[in-house]
C-alpha positions in Angstrom: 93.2 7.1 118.9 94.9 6.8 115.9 94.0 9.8 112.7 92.3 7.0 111.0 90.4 6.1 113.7 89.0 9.5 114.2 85.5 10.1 113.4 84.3 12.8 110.5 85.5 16.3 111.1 83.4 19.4 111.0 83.6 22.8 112.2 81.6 21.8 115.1 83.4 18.3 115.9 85.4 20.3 119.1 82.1 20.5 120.8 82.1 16.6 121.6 85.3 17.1 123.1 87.1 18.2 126.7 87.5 22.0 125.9 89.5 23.9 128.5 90.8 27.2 129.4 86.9 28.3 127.9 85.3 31.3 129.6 82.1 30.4 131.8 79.6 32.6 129.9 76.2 33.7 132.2 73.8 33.8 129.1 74.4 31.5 126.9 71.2 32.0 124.6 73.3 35.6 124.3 76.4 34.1 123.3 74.9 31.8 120.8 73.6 35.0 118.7 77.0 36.9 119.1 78.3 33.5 117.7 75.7 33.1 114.7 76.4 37.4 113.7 80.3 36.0 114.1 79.6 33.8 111.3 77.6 36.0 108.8 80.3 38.4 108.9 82.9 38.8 106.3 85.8 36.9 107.0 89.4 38.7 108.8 91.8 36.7 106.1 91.4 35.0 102.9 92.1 31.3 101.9 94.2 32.5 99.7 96.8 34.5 102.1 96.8 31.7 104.3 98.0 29.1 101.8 100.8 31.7 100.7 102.1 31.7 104.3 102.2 28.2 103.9 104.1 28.0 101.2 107.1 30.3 103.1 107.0 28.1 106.4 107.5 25.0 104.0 110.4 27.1 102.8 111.6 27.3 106.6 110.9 23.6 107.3 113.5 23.2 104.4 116.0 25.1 106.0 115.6 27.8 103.2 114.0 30.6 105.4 113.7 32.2 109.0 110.7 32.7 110.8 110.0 36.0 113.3 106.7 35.7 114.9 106.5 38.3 117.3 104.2 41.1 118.7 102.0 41.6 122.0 101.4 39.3 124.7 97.6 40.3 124.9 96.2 43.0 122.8 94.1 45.9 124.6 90.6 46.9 123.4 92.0 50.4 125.6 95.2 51.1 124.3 94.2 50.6 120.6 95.5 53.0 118.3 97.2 53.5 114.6 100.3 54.5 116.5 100.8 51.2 118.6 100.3 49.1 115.8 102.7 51.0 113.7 105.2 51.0 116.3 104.8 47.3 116.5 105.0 46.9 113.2 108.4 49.1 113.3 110.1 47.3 115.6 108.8 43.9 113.8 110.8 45.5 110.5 113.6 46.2 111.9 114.4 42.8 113.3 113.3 41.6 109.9 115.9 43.2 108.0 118.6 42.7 110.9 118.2 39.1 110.2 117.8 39.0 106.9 120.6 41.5 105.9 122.9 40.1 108.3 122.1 36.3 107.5 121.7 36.3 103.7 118.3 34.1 105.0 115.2 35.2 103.7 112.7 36.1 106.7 109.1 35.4 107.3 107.2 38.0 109.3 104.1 36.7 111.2 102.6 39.0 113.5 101.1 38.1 116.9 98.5 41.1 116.3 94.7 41.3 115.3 93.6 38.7 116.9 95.5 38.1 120.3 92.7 38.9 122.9 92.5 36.0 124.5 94.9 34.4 127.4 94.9 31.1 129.1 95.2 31.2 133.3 97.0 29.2 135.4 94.0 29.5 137.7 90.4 30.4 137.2 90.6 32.8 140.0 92.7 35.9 141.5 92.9 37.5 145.1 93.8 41.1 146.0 93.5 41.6 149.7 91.8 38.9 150.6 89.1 39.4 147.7 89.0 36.7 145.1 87.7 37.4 141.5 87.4 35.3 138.1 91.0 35.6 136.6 91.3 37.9 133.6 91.1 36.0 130.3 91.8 39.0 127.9 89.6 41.8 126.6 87.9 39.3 124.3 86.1 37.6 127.5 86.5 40.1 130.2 88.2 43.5 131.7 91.4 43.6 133.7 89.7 45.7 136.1 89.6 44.1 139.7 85.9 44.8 140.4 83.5 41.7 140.0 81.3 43.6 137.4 84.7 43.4 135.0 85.4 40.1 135.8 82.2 38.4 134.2 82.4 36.8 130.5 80.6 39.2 128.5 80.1 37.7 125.1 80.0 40.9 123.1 83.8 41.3 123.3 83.9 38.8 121.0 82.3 41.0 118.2 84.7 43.7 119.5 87.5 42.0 119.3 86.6 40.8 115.4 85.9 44.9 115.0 89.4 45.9 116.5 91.1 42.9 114.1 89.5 44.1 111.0 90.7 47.5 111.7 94.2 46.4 112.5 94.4 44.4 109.6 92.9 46.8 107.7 96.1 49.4 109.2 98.6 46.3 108.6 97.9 46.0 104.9 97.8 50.1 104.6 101.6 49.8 105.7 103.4 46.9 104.5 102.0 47.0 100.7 102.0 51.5 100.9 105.2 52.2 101.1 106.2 52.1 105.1 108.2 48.7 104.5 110.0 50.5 101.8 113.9 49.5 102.0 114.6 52.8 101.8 113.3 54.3 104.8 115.1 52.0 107.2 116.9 54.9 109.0 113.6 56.0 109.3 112.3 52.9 111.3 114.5 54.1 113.9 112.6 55.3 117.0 114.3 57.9 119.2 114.9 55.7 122.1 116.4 53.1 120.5 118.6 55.0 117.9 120.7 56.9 121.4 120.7 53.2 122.4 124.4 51.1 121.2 122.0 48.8 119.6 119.9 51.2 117.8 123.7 52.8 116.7 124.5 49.2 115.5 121.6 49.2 114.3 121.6 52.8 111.6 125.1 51.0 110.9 123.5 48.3 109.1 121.1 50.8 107.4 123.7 52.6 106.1 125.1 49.5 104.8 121.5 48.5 103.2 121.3 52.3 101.6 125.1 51.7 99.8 123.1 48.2 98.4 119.8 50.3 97.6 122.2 53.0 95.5 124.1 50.2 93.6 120.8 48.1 92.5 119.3 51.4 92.0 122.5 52.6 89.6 122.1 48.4 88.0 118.3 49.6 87.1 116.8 47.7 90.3 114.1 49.5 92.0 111.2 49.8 93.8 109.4 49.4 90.2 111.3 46.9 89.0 111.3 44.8 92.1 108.1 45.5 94.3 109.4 43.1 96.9 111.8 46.5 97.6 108.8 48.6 98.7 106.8 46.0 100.2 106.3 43.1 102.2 104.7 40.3 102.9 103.2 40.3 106.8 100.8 37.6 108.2 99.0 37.2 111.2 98.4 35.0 114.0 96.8 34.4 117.4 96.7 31.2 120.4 93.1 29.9 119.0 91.3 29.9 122.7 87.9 30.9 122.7 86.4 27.9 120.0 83.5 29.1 119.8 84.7 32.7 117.9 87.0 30.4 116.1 84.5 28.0 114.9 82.1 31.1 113.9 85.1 32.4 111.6 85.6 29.2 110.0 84.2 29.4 106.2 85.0 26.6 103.7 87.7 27.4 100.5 85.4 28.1 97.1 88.5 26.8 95.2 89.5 23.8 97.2 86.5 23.0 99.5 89.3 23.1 102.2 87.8 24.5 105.6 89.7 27.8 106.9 89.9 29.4 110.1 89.6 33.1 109.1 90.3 35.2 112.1 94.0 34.2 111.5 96.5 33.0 109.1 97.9 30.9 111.4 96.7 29.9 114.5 98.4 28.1 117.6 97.1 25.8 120.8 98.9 26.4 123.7 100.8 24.7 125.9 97.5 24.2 128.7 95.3 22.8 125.6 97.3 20.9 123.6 95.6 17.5 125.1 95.9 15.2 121.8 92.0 13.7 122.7 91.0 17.2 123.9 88.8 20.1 121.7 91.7 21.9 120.4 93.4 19.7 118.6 90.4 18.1 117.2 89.8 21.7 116.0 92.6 22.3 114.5 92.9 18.8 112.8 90.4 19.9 110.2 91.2 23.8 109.1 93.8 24.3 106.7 95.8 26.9 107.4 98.6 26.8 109.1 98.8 25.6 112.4 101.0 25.9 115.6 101.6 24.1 119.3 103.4 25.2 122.4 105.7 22.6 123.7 107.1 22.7 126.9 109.2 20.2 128.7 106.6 17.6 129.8 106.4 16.5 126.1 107.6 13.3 125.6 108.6 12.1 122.6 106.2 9.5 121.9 103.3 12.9 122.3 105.2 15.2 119.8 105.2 12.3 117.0 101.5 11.4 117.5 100.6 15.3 118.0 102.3 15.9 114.2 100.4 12.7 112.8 97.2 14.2 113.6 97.9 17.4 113.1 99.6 17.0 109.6 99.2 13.4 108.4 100.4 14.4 105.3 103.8 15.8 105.9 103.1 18.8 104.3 106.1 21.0 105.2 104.9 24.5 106.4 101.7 23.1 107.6 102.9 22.8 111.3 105.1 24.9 113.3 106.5 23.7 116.8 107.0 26.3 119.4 109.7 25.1 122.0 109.1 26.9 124.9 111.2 24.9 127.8 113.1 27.8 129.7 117.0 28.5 129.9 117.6 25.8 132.4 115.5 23.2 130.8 115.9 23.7 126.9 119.4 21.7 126.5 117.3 18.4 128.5 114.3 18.2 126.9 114.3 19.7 123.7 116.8 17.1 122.0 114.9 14.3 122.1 112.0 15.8 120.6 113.5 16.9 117.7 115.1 13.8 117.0 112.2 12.1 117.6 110.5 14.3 114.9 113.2 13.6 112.5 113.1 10.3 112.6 109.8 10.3 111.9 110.0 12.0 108.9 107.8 15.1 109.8 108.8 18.3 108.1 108.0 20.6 110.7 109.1 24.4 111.6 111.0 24.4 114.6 111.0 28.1 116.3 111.8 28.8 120.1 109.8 30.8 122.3 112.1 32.2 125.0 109.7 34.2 126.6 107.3 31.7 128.8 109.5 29.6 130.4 111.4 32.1 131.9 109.0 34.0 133.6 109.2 35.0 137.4 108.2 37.0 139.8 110.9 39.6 140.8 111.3 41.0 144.7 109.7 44.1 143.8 106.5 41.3 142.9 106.4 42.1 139.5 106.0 39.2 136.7 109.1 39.7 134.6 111.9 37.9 132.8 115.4 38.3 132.4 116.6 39.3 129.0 120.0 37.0 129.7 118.0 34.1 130.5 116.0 34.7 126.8 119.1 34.8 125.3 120.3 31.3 127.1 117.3 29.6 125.9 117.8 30.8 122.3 121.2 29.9 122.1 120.5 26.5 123.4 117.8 26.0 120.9 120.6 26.8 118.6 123.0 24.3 119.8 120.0 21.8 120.2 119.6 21.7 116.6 123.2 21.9 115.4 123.8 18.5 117.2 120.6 16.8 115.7 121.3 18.7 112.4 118.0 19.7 111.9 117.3 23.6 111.3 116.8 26.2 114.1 113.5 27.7 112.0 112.7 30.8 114.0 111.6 32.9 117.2 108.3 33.3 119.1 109.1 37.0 121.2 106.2 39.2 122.6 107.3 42.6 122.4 106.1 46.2 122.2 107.1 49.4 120.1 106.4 51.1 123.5 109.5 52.2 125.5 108.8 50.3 128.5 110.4 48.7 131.2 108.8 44.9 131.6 111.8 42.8 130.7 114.9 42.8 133.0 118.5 42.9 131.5 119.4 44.0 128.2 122.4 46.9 127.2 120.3 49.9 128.9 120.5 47.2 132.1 116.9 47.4 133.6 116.5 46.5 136.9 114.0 45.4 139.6 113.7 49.0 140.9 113.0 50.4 137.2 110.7 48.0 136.8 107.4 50.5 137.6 108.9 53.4 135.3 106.8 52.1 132.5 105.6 48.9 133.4 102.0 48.5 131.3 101.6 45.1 129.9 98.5 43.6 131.1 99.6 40.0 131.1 103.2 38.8 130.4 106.3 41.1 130.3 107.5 42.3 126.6 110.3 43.4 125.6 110.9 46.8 124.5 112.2 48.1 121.2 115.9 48.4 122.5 115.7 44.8 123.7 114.2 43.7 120.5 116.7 44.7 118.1 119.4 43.5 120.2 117.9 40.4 120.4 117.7 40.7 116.7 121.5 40.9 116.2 122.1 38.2 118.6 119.9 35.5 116.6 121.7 36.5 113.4 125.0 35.8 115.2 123.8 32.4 115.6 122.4 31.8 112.4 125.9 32.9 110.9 127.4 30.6 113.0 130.0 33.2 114.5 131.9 31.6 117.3 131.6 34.1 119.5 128.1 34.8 119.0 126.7 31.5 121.1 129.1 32.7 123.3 127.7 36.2 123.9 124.2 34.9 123.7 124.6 32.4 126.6 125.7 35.4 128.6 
């Protein structure tokens, strides 16, 4: 079906639609009045915000900018504190200002926080020892615990999970606009275990290098009062838009424009299980207008990705629509150049950023879910070299990570194995990579963004 064949949009047009990966709520007489509190309730983001974080993806499209969207695979209604979200944030700064210091390339920060709670399943149900149980969907449906009673949809998580977003936000605007993003306390961004680390030494390199620049603007009358953009930042949110129903409930319509916003994010994303071009969530996110993601992953063909960015963003509007590539180390140098040719031809302005995370996930002897940080390297570096031959622009980098010192991610300079994988194993999804890991990962994007000819090289391990 063609965009101009589409019938009316409204809030509600999803509804009409195939809508998978959506929990199986028991009540849903209770689910509809959790739904109508969710949308009396003031709303997560403003119009406003979203349409500035526009304005920097269109800067990436044009090749003027560098996206970092990263943070936590699923966030925890358990583990919810001011610490881990301000060790997140940490981490999230300090491969800001790697890549930006050591690029020249201004970078866009874009949080997966206060809002991921949800998680699509490759199956509806789990065993352990014979017993078999609904899947865990996130703490916005249900709890991870492997008793039936945790397993059912209970719909007032979702009015949780809106609490524990307006808190985090509330946190996330405390920091980045009071003085924690300040340019000047990048030594002090450095947590313990990553400054004995050779990265993290790399790493208070670079700040002293940043402090020399800080001195000399400082002695040339630029300053934090001068130049607020010194002592703050701009940070932006976003989630993978699966439950519809608490998305639709946060939708409010623009005073200024009359333009329809999904509130519980700036930018929102459909994954690569939903992103069915006749299915719910794409007729969903037709009609908001923020910004908007999809997951692609090597079944896309090219004919898909140029209808998916017609209906998506009929417009061309650059910064409107950000591709994630998420096709695995083995697969990304295949499959990902004739979609971005594809796209180029067509004229679409999109953001191209690679998620090397998801498609190289496996399970390890020890039977933990991991991934190898030389395989996330492999994909980014392929990315890299996918892009260079089409000559479009390499926009960015999709990571889940923590600011926890943990051992999830295999690989890496401290060289985690399978047997340290239960040290500190405590995602409760998808492995992340730890601070250490992070930064280093940090360094090696910038390597390819500068164009270094050993840093491909080194990234492809």
């Amino acid at each position: 079906m063609s965009t101009a064949d589409r019938p009316e949009w409204t809030p509600e047009s999803w509804r009409s639609r195939t809508a998978l990966q959506q929990p199986d709520w028991p009540d849903e007489s209770e689910l509809e009045s959790v739904l109508k509190n969710l949308a009396e309730v003031p709303p997560l983001v403003f119009a406003g915000e979203a349409r500035a974080l526009m304005g920097d993806l269109g800067r990436v499209a044009n090749g003027e900018a560098f996206l970092l969207q990263a943070g936590d695979c699923a966030e925890s209604f358990d583990s919810f504190s001011a610490n881990s979200i301000r060790e997140r944030l940490r981490v999230i700064l300090q491969m800001a200002v790697v890549l930006t210091y050591s690029t020249g390339v201004p970078t866009v920060k874009l949080g997966r926080i206060a809002g991921q709670f949800a998680k699509p399943r490759s199956s509806p149900t789990e065993s352990v020892d014979g017993t078999e149980l609904p899947s865990f969907r996130g703490h916005m449906v249900n709890d991870i615990g492997f008793l039936a009673s945790a397993r059912i949809p209970d719909p007032q998580r979702l009015m949780q999970a809106y609490n524990q977003s307006a808190a985090t936000l509330n946190l996330l605007r405390a920091f980045t606009k009071g003085g924690f993003a300040d340019l000047r306390r990048v030594h002090q961004w450095n947590q313990e275990f990553v400054s004995s680390s050779p990265e993290g030494r790399r790493y208070e390199r670079l700040a002293d290098e940043i402090d020399r620049a800080m001195r000399f603007m400082g002695a040339c009358g630029i300053n934090t009062e001068t130049v607020p953009k010194l002592h703050e930042v701009d940070f932006f949110t976003s989630h993978e838009a699966l439950v519809l129903g608490y998305e639709e409930a946060l939708t409010r319509k623009d005073s200024l424009t009359g333009d329809w916003y999904d509130c519980s994010a700036h930018m929102v994303w459909i994954g690569e299980r939903t992103r069915g071009l006749e299915d719910a969530h794409v007729e969903f996110f037709r009609g908001i207008a923020n910004p908007v993601g999809c997951k692609v992953g090597p079944t896309m063909t090219p004919s898909e990705i140029v209808e998916l960015c017609e209906i998506l963003n009929p417009g061309k509007v650059p910064g409107r629509l950000t591709l994630i590539s998420r096709m695995g180390s083995e697969a990304v140098a295949e499959s990902l150049p004739p979609l971005l040719e594809a796209t180029r031809d067509a004229g679409h302005p999109v953001v191209w950023a690679c998620d090397p995370m998801h498609g190289n996930t496996f399970t390890s002897p020890s039977g933990r879910k991991t991934r190898h940080f030389d395989a996330i390297l492999q994909e980014i570096a392929g990315f890299f070299a996918a892009h260079r031959s089409a000559g479009t622009w390499p926009g960015g980098v999709h990571v889940e990570l923590t600011g926890d010192d943990v051992t999830e991610c295999l690989g890496g300079a401290e060289e985690i194995l399978d047997d340290d994988l239960g040290l500190r194993y405590e995602t409760m999804c998808d492995p992340r990579l730890n601070g250490r890991q992070s930064v280093d990962l940090a360094f090696r994007v910038a390597e390819l963004l500068r164009g270094d000819d050993n840093g491909g090289a080194v990234a492809a391990g």
